[in-house]
C-alpha positions as CSV (number, residue, x, y, z in Angstrom):
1,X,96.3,108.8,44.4
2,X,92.9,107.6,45.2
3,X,94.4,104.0,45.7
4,X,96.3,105.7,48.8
5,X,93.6,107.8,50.3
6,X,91.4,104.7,50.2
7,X,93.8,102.6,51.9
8,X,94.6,105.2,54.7
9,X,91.3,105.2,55.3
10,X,90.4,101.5,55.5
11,X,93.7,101.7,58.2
12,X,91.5,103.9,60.0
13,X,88.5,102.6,60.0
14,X,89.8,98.8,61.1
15,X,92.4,100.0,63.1
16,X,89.5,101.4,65.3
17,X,87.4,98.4,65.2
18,X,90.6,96.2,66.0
19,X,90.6,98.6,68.8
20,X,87.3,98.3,69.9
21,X,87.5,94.4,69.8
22,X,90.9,94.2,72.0
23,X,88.7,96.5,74.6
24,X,85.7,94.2,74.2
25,X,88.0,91.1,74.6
26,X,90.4,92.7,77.4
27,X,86.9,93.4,79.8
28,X,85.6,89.8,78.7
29,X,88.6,88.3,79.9
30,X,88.3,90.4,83.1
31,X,85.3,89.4,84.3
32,X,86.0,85.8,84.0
33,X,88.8,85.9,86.2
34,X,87.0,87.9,88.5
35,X,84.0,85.7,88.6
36,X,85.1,82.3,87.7
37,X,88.7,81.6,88.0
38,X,89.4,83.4,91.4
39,X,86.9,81.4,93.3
40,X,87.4,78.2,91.8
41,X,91.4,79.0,92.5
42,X,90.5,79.6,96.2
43,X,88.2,76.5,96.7
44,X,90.9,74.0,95.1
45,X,93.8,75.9,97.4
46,X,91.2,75.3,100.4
47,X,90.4,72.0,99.0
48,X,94.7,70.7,98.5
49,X,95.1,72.0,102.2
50,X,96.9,75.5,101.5
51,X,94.3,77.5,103.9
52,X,97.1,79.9,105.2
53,X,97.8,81.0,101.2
54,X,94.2,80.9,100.3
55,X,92.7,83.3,103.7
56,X,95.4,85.6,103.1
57,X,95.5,86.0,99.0
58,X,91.2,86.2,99.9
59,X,91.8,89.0,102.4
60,X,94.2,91.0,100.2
61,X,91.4,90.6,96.9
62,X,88.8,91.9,99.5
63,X,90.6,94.9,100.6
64,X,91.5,95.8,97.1
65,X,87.9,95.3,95.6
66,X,86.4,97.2,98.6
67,X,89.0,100.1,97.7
68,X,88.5,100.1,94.0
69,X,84.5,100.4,94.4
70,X,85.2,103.3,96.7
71,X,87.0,105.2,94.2
């Protein structure tokens, strides 16, 4: 009996740490494409010629970014 309340509550415990690190990795992972990969995919679109995909995909990330701080 104690061998199954201890293992319930080892599930509990690391399932909330595995929880906490998927949140910690998931925001990580946002702010690198926010801050490195977007402009770096923008420069080599300008860079290879594709202005008319790059002004309007920059535009569109713009809009939404000034909407999200907004709200």
């Amino acid at each position: 009996m104690m061998t199954v309340l201890f293992a319930i509550l080892m599930i509990l415990i690391f399932g909330k740490m595995i929880g906490l690190a998927f949140r910690a990795t998931w925001g990580l992972t946002k702010i690198i494409f926010h801050v490195v990969l977007l402009p770096v995919f923008l420069i080599v679109l300008v860079v290879a010629g594709f202005m008319y995909i790059a002004l309007p995909l920059l535009i569109i990330v713009g809009i939404v970014m000034l909407i999200k701080k907004a709200f």
